[in-house]
Every structure is written in structure tokens, then in C-alpha cells.
KOLZA-155889 format. One record per atom (N, C-alpha, C): residue number from 1; atom name; z, x, y. Coordinates in steps of 0.02 Angstrom, whole numbers. Atoms other than C-alpha are relative to their C-alpha. Example, Ala and Ser with C-alpha at 12.3 -4.5 7.8 and 13.67 -1.06 7.14 Angstrom:
BEGIN
+-----+-------+--------+--------+--------+
! num ! atomo !      w !      u !      v !
+-----+-------+--------+--------+--------+
!   1 !     N !      0 !     45 !    -59 !
!   1 !    CA !    390 !    615 !   -225 !
!   1 !     C !      0 !     45 !     60 !
!   2 !     N !     -3 !    -42 !    -59 !
!   2 !    CA !    357 !    684 !    -53 !
!   2 !     C !     37 !    -39 !     55 !
+-----+-------+--------+--------+--------+
//
This chain:
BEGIN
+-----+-------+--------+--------+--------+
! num ! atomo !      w !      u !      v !
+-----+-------+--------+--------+--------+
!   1 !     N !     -6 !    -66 !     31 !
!   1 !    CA !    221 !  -1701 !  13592 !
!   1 !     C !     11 !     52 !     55 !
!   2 !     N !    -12 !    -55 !    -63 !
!   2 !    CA !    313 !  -1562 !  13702 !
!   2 !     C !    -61 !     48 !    -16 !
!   3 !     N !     22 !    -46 !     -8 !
!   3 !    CA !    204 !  -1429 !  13743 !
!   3 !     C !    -61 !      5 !    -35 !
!   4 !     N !     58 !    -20 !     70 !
!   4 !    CA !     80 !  -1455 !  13606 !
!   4 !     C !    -60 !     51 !      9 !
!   5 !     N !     89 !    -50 !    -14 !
!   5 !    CA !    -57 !  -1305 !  13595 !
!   5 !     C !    -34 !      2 !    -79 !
!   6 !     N !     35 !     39 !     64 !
!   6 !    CA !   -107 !  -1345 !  13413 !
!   6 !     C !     35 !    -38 !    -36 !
!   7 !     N !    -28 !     73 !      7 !
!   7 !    CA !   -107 !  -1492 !  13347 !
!   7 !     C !    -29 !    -10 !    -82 !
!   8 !     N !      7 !     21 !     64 !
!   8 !    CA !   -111 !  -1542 !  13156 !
!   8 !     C !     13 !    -54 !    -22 !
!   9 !     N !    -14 !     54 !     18 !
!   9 !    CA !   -104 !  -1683 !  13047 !
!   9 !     C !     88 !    -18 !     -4 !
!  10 !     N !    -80 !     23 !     11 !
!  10 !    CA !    100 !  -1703 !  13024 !
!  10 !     C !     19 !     64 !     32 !
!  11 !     N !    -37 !    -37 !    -29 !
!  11 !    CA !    131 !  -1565 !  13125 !
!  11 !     C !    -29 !     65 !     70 !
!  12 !     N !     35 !    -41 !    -39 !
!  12 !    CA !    105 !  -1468 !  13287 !
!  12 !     C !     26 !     70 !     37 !
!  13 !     N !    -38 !    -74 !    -39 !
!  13 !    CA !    138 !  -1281 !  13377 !
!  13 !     C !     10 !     -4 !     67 !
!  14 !     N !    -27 !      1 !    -77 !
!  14 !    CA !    226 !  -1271 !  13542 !
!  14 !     C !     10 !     59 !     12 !
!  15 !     N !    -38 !    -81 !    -20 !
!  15 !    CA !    260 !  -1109 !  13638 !
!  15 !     C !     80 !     -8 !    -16 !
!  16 !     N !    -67 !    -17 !    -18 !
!  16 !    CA !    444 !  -1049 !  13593 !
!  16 !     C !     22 !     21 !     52 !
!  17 !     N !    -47 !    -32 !    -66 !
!  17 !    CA !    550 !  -1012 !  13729 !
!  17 !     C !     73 !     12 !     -5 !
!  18 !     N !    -77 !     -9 !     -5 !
!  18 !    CA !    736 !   -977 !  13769 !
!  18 !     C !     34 !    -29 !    -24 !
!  19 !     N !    -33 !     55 !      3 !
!  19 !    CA !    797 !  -1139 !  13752 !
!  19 !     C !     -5 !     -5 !    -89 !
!  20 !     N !      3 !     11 !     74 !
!  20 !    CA !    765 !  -1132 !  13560 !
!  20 !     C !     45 !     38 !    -20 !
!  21 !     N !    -50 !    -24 !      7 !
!  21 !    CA !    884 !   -989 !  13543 !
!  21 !     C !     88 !    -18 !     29 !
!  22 !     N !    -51 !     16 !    -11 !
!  22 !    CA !   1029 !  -1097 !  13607 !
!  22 !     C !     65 !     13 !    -58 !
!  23 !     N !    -18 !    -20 !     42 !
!  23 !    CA !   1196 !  -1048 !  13547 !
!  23 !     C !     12 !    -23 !    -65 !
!  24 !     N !    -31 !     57 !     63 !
!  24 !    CA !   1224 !  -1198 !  13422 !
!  24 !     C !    -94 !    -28 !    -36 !
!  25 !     N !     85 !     10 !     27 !
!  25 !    CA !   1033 !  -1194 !  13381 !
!  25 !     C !    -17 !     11 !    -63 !
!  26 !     N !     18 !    -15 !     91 !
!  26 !    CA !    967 !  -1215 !  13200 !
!  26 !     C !    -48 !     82 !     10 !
!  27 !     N !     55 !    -48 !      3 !
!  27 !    CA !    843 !  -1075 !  13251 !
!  27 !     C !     63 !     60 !     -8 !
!  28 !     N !    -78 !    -32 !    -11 !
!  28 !    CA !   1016 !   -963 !  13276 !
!  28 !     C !     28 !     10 !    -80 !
!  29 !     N !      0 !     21 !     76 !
!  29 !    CA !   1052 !  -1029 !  13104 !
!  29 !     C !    -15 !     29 !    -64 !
!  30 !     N !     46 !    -15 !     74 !
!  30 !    CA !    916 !   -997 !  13001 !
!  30 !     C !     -5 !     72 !     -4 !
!  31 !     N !     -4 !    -72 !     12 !
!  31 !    CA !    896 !   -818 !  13051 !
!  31 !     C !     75 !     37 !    -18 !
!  32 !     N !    -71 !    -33 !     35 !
!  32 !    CA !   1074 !   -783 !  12979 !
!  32 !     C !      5 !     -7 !    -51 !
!  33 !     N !     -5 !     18 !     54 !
!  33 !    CA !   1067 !   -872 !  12828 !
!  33 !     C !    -36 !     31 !    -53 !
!  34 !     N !     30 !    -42 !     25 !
!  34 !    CA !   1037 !   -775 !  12678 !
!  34 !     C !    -50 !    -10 !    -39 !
!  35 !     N !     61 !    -27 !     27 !
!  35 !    CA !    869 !   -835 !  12616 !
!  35 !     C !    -68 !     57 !     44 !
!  36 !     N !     72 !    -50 !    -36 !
!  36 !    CA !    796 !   -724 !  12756 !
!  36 !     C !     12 !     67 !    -26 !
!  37 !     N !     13 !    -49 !     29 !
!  37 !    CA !    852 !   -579 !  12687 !
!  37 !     C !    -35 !     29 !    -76 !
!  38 !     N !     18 !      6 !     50 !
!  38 !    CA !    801 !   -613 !  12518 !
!  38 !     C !   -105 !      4 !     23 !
!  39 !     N !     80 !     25 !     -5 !
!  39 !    CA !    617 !   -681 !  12572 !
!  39 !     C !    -39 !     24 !     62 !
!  40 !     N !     72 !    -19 !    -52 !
!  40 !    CA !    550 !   -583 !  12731 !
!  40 !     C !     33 !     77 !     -1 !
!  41 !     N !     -9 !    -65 !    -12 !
!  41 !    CA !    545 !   -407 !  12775 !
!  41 !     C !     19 !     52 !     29 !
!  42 !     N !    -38 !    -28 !    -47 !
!  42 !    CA !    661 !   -408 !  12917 !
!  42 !     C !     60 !    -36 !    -16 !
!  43 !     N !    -60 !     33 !    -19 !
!  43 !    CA !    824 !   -473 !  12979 !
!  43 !     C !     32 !      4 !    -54 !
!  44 !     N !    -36 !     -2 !     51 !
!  44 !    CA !    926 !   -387 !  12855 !
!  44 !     C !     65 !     23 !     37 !
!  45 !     N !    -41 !     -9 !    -36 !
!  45 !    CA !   1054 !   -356 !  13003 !
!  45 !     C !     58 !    -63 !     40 !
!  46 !     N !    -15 !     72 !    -42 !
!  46 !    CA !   1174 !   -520 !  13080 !
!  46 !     C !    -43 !     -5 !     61 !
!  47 !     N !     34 !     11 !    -58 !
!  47 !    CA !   1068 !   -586 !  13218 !
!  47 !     C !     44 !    -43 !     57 !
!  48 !     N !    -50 !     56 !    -84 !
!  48 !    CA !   1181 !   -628 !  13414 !
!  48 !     C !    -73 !    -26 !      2 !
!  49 !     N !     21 !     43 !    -42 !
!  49 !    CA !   1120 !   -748 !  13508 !
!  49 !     C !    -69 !     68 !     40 !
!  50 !     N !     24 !    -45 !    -31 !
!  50 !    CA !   1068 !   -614 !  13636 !
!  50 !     C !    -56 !     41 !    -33 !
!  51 !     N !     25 !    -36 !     39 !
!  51 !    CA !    964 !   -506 !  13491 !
!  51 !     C !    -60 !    -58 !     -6 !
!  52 !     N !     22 !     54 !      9 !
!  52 !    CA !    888 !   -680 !  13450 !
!  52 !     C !    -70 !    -20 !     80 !
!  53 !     N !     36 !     31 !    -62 !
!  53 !    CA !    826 !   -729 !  13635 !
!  53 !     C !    -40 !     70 !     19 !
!  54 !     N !     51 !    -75 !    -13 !
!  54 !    CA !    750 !   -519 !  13660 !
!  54 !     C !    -55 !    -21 !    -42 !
!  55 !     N !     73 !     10 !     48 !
!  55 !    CA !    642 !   -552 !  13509 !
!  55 !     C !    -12 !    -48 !     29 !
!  56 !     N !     62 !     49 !    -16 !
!  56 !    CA !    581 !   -714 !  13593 !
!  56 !     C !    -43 !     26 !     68 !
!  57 !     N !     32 !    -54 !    -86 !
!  57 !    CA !    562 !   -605 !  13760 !
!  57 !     C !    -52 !     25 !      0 !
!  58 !     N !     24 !    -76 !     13 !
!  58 !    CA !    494 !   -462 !  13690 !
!  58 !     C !    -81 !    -32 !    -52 !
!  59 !     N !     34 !     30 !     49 !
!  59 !    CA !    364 !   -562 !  13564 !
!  59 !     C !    -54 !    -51 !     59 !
!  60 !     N !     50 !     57 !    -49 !
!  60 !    CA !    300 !   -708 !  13713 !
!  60 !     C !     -7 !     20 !     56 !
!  61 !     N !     51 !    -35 !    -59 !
!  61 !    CA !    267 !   -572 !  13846 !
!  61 !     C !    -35 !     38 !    -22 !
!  62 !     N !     53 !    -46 !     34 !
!  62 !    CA !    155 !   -494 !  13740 !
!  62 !     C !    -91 !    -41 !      3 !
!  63 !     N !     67 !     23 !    -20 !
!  63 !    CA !    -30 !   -524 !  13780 !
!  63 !     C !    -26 !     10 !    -73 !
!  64 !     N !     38 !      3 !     72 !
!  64 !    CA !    -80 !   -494 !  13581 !
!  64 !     C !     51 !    -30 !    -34 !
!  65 !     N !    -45 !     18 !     63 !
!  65 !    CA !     49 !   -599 !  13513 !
!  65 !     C !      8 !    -82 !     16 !
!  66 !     N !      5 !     70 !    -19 !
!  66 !    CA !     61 !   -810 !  13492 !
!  66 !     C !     61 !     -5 !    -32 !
!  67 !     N !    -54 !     22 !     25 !
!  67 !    CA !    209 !   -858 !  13446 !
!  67 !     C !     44 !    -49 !      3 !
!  68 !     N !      0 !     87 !      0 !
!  68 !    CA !    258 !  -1045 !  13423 !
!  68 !     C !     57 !     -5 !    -44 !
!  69 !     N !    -59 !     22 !     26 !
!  69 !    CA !    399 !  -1147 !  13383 !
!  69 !     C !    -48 !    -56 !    -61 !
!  70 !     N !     38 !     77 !     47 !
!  70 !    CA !    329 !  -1290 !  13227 !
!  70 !     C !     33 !    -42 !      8 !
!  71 !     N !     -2 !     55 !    -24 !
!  71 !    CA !    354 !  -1443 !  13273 !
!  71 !     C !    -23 !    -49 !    -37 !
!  72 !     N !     18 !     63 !     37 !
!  72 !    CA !    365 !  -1601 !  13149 !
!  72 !     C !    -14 !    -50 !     39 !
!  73 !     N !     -6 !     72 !    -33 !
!  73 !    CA !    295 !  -1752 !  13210 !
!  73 !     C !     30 !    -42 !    -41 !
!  74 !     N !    -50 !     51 !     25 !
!  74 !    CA !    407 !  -1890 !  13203 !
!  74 !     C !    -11 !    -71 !     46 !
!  75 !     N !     -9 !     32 !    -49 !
!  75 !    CA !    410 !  -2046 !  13283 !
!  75 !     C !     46 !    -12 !     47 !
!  76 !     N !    -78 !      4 !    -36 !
!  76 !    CA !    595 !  -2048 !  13340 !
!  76 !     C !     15 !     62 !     37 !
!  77 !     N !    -11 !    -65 !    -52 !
!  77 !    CA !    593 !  -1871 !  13396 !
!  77 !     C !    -46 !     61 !    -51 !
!  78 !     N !     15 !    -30 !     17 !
!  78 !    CA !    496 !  -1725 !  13380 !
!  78 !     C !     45 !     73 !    -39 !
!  79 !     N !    -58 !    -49 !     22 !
!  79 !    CA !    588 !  -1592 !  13257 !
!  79 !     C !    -23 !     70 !    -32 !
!  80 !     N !      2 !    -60 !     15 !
!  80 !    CA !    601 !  -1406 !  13266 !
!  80 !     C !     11 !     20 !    -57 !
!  81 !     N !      0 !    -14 !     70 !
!  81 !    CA !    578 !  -1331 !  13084 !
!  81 !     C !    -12 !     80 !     -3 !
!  82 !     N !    -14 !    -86 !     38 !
!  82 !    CA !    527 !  -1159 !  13094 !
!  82 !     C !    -61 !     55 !     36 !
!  83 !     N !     35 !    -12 !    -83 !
!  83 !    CA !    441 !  -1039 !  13203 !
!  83 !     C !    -83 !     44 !    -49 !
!  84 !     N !     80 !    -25 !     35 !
!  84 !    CA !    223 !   -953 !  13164 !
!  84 !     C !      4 !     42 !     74 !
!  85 !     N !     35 !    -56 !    -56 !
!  85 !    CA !    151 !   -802 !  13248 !
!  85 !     C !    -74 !     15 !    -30 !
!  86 !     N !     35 !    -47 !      4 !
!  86 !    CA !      8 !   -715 !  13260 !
!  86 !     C !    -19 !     25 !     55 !
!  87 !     N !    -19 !    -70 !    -31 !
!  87 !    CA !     -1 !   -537 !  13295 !
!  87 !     C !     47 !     43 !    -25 !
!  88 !     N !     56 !    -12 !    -65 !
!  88 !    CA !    -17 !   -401 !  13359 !
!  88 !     C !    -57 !    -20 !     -6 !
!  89 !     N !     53 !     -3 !      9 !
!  89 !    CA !   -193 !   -431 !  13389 !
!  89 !     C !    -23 !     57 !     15 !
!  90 !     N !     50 !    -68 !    -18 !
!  90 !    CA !   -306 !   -273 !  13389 !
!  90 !     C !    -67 !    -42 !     20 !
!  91 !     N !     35 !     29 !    -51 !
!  91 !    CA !   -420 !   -349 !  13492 !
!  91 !     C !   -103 !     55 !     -5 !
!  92 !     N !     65 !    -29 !      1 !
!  92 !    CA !   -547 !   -205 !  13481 !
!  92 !     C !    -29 !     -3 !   -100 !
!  93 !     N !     23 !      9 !     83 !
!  93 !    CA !   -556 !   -219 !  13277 !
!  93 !     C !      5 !    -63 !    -22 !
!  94 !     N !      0 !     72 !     11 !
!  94 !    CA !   -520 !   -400 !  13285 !
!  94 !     C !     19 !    -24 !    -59 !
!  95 !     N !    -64 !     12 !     72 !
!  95 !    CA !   -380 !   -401 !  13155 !
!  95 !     C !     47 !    -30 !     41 !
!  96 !     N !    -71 !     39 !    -18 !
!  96 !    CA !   -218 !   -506 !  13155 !
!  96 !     C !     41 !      4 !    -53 !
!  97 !     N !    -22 !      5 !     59 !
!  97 !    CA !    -77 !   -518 !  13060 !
!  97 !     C !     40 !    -99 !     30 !
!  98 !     N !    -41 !     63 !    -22 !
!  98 !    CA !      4 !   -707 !  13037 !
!  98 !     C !     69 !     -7 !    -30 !
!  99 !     N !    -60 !      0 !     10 !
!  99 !    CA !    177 !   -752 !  12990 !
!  99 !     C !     29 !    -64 !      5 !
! 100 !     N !    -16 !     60 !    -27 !
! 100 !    CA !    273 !   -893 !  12978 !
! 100 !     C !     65 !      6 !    -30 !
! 101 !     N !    -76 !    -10 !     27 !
! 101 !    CA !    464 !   -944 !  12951 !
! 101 !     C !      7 !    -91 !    -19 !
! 102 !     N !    -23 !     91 !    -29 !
! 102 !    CA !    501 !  -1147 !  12897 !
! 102 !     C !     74 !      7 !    -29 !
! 103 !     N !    -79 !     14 !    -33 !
! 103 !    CA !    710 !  -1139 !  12944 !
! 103 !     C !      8 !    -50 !    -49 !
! 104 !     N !    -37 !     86 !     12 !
! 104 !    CA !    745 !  -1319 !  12916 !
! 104 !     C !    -11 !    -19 !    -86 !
! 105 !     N !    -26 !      3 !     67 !
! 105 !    CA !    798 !  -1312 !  12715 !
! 105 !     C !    -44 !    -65 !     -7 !
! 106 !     N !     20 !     52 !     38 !
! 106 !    CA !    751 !  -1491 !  12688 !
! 106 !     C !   -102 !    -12 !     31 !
! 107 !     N !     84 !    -30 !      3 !
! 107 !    CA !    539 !  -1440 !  12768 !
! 107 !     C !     -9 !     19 !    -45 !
! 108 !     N !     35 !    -56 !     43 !
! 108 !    CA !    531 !  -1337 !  12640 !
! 108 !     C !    -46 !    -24 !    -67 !
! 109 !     N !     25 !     36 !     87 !
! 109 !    CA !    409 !  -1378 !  12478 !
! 109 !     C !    -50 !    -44 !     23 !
! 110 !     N !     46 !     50 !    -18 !
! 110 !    CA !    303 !  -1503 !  12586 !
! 110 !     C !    -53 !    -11 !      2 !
! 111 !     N !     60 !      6 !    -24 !
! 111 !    CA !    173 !  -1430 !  12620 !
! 111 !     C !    -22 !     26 !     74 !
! 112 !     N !    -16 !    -44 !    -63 !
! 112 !    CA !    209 !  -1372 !  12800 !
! 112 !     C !    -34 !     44 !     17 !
! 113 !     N !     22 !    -73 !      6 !
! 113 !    CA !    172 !  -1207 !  12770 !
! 113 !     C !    -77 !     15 !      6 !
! 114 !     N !     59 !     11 !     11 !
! 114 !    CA !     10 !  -1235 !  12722 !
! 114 !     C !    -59 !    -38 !     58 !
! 115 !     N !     23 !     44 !    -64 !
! 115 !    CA !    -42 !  -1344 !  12870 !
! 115 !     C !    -11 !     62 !     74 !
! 116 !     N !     -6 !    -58 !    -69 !
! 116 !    CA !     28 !  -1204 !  12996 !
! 116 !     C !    -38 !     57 !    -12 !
! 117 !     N !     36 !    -66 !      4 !
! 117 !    CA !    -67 !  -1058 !  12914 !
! 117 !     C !    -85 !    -13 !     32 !
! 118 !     N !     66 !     15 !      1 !
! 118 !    CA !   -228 !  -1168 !  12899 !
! 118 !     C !      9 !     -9 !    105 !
! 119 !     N !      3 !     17 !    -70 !
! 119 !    CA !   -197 !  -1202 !  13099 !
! 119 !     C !    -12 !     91 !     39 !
! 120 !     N !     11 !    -50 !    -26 !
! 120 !    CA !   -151 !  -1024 !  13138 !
! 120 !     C !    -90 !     55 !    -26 !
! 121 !     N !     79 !    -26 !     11 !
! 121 !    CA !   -342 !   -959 !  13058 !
! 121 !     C !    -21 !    -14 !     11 !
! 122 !     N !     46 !     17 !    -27 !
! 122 !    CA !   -422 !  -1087 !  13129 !
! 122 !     C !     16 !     24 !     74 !
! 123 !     N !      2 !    -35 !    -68 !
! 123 !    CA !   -352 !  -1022 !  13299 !
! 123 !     C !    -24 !     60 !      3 !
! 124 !     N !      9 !   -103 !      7 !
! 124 !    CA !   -365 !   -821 !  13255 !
! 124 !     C !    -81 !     -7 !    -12 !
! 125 !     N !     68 !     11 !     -9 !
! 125 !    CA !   -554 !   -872 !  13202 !
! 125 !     C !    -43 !    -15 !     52 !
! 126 !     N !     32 !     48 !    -42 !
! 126 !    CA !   -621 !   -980 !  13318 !
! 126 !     C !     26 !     18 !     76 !
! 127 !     N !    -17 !    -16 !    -61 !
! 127 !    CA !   -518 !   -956 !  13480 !
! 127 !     C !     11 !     78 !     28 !
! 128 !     N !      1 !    -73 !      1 !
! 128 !    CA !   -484 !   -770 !  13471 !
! 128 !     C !    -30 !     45 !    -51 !
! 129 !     N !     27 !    -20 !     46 !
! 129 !    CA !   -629 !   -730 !  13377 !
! 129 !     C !      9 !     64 !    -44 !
! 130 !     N !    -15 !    -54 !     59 !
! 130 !    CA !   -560 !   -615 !  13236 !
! 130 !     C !    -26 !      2 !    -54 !
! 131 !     N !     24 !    -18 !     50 !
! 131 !    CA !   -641 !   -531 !  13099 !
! 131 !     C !     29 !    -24 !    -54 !
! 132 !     N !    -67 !    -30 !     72 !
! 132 !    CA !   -480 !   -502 !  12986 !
! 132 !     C !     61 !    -45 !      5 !
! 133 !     N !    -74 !     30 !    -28 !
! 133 !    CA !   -307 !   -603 !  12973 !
! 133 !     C !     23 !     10 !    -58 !
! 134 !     N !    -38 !      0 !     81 !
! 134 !    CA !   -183 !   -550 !  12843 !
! 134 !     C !     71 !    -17 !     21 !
! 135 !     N !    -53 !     48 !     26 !
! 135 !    CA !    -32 !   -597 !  12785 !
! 135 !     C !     67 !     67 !    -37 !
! 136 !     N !    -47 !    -51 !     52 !
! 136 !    CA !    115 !   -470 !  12732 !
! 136 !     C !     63 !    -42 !    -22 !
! 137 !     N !    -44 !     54 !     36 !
! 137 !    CA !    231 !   -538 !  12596 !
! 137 !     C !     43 !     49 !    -58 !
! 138 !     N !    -51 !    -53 !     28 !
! 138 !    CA !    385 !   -471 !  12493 !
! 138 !     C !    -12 !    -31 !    -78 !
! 139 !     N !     43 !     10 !     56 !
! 139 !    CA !    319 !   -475 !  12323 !
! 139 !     C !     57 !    -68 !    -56 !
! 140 !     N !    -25 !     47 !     44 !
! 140 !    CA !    450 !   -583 !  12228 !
! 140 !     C !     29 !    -54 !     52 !
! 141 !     N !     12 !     53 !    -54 !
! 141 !    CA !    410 !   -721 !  12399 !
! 141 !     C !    -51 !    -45 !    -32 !
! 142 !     N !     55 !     33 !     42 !
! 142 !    CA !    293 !   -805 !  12256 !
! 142 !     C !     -5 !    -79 !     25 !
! 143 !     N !      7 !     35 !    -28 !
! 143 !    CA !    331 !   -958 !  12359 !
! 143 !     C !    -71 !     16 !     47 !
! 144 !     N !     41 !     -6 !    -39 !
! 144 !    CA !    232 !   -889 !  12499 !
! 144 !     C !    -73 !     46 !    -25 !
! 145 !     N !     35 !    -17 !     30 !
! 145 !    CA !    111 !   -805 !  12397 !
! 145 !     C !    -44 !    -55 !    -15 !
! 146 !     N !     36 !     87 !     27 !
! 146 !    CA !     47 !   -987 !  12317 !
! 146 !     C !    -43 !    -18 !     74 !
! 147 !     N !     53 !     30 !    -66 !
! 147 !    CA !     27 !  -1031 !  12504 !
! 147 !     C !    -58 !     35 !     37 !
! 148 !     N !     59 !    -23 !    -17 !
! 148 !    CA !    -76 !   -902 !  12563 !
! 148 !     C !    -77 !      3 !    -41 !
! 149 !     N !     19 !     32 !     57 !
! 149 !    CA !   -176 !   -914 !  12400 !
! 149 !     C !    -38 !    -59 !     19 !
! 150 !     N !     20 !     52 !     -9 !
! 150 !    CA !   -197 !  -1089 !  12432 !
! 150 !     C !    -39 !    -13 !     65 !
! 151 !     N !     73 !     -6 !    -31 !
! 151 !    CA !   -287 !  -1057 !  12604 !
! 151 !     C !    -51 !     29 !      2 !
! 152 !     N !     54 !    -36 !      7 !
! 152 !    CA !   -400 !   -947 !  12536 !
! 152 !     C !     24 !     71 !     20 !
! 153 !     N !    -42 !    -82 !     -7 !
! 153 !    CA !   -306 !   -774 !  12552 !
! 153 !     C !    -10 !     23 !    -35 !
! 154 !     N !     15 !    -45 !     77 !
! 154 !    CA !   -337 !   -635 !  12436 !
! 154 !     C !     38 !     52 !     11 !
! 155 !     N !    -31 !    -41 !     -7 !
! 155 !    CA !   -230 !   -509 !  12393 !
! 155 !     C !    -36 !     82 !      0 !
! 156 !     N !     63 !    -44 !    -38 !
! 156 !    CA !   -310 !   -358 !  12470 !
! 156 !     C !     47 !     78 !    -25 !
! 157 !     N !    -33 !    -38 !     31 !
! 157 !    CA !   -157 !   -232 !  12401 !
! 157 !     C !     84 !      4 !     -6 !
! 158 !     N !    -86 !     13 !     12 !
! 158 !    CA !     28 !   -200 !  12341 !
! 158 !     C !    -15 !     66 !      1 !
! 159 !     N !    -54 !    -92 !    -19 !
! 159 !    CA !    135 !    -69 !  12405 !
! 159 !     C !     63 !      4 !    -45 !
! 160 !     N !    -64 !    -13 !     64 !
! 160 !    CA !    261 !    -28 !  12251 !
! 160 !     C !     40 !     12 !     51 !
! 161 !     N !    -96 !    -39 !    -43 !
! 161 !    CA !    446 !    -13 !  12294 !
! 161 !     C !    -10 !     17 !     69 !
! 162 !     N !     19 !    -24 !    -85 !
! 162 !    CA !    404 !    -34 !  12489 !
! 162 !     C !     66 !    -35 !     32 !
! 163 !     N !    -52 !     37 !    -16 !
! 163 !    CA !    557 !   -151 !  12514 !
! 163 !     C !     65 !     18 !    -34 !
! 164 !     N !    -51 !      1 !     20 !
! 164 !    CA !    743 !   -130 !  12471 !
! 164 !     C !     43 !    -62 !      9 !
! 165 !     N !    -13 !     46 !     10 !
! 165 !    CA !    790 !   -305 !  12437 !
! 165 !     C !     81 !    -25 !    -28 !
! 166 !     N !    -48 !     39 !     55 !
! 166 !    CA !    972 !   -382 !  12377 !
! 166 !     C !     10 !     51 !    -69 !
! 167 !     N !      5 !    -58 !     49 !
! 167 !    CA !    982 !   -216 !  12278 !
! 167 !     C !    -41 !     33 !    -53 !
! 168 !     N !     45 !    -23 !     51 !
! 168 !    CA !    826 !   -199 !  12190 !
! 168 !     C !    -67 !     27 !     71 !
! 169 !     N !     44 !    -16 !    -17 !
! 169 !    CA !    651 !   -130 !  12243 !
! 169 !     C !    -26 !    -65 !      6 !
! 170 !     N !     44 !     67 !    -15 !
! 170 !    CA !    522 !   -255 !  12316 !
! 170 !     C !    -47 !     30 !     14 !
! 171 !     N !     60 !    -14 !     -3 !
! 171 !    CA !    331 !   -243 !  12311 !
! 171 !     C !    -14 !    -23 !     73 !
! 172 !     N !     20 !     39 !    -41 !
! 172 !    CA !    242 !   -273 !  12481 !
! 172 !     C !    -84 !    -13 !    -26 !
! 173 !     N !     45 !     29 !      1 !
! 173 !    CA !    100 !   -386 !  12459 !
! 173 !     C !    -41 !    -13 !     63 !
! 174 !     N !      8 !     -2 !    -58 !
! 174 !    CA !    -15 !   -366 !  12577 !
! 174 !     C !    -92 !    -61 !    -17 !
! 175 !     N !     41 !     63 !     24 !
! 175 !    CA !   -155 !   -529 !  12577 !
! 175 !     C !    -41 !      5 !     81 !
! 176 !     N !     61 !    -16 !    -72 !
! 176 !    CA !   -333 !   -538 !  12703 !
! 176 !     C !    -29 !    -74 !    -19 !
! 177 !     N !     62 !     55 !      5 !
! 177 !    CA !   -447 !   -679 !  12740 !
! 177 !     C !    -55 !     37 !     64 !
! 178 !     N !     33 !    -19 !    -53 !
! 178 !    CA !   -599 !   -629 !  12845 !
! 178 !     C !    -49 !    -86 !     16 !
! 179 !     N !     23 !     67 !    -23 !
! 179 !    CA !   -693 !   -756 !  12968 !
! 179 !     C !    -56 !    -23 !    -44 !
! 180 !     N !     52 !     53 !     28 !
! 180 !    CA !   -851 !   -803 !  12849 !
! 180 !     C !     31 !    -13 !    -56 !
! 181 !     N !    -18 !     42 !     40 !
! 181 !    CA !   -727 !   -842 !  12715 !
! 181 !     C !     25 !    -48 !     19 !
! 182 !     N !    -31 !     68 !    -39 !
! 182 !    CA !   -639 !   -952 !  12836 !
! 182 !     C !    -58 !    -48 !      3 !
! 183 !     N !     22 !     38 !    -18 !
! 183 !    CA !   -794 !  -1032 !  12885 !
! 183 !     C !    -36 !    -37 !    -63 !
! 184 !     N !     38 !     24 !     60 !
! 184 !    CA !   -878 !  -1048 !  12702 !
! 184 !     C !     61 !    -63 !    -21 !
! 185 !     N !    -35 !     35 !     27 !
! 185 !    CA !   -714 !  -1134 !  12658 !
! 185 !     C !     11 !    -76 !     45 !
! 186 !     N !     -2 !     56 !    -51 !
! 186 !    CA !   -722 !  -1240 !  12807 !
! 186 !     C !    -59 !    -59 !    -11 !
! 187 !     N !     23 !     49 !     -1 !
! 187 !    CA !   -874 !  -1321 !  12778 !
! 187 !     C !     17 !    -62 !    -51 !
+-----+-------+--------+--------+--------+
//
């Protein structure tokens, strides 16, 4: 496992770097293709190459920010699927926000998702002891809604018409877990 810094059952986080933004790179890819505009709350602009490799710059020299490539284990080769952050961290209020992207069309529905969030809280908890970790989500993302949900996320408030989506209004959903629900759920 390259790089591995958390490690999960079918799947682990590696630091991203440069080399992931290559020009013929699925990562290159996925941020063009139009379910990102539909389902996150950026990249409603074409993304170069160059635009692509700043945000990995600008994101993994940041001392409050983690930001990992996901990484399927495989036995034949390990395979890039789709990239998790968290951050910024506010460090003095010991909030986070997390995030995640899974790229690779045929990841999707697995379960994945769910693996990388539960990994990124147990890090934001435990290793960078944080209070707070939420989750911001574009309200008709009811995919990603289910998943946060499903690690114990609560929706903490909606921002009406905060998004301009594919020509309609979009709610932002904004979803919290704090550390003794993490840990009640842990035992």
C-alpha cells in the first residue's frame, strides 16, 4: 500500500500529490465531468491541468488541512477512486469540516463512502482531537446525505436557495457529529 496513512477494511488514504493530477489522469477527468457540477458546491468552471495541480498545492501546504487520495485495495494493483479532506481545522474551537469526492463511476454505490467518512472521524476525533466535524452537502446530493446519516451525522441546518445548480435553486445542507457521539457510537 503506497503511502498508506489510514488504513481501512477495503480501502486506504494516501497523501495526494502532483503526480495524481497527471495530464491523462482520471482525477483530471472526474473534476470535468458533469456529475460534479450537479452534486458538489464547487467546480462549476472547466478545470486545466494547471488549476487542478494549485488546488493540490494550495490544499497539502496547508497545516489545517488533510487531504488524501482513496485508495482501493486490490490485489493486482492498488486503485485511485476519489480524493477525502478534512478541513480547515480551527484548531482553537476544534471544528472540521470533511469532504469527500469517489471519481471512479463504477466505486460508486459500494459503500466506499461510508468507510472513508467513518476513517476521516475517527482521525478528526482521536488524532486531532476535535470537538465538531461537519459535513456541507447540496440538498438534492440525497446520495450523500444517506451517507452521512448513516455515520451518525445529524442535520444541524439548511440554507434555502444557497446554491444555483443546473438552473434551479439548491438547499445547502449543512450536517455535525460531535466527539461523544462518535465515541458512544463507537463502542
Amino acid at each position: 500500500m503506497d503511502r498508506a496513512f489510514l488504513i481501512g477494511e477495503r480501502l486506504y488514504l494516501r497523501p495526494i500529490d502532483e503526480s495524481d493530477a497527471a495530464p491523462d489522469s482520471a482525477y483530471l477527468q472526474w473534476v470535468n465531468s458533469p456529475i460534479v457540477m450537479t452534486t458538489l458546491e464547487s467546480l462549476h468552471f472547466p478545470t486545466t491541468r494547471a488549476t487542478l495541480v494549485d488546488y493540490i498545492r494550495t490544499n497539502t501546504g496547508r497545516a489545517d488541512v488533510a487531504f488524501f487520495g482513496i485508495m482501493l485495495k486490490n490485489e493486482e494493483q492498488n486503485l485511485f477512486i476519489g480524493t477525502a479532506k478534512i478541513g480547515p481545522v480551527e484548531w482553537i474551537h476544534r471544528h472540521a469540516y470533511v469532504a469527500l469526492f469517489i471519481g471512479e463511476a463504477a466505486a460508486r454505490s459500494h459503500g466506499y463512502g461510508t468507510e472513508v467518512v467513518r476513517l476521516l472521524l475517527r482521525y478528526g476525533f482521536h488524532v486531532l482531537n476535535l470537538h465538531k466535524i461537519s459535513a456541507g452537502i447540496v440538498g438534492s446530493n440525497t446520495a450523500s446525505i444517506r451517507l452521512f446519516k448513516k455515520v451518525g451525522m445529524t442535520i444541524e441546518a439548511i440554507r434555502k436557495d444557497q446554491f444555483w445548480v443546473d438552473g434551479r435553486w439548491e438547499d445547502h445542507v449543512l450536517m455535525a457529529m460531535f466527539d461523544t457521539e462518535f465515541e458512544a457510537g463507537e463502542a
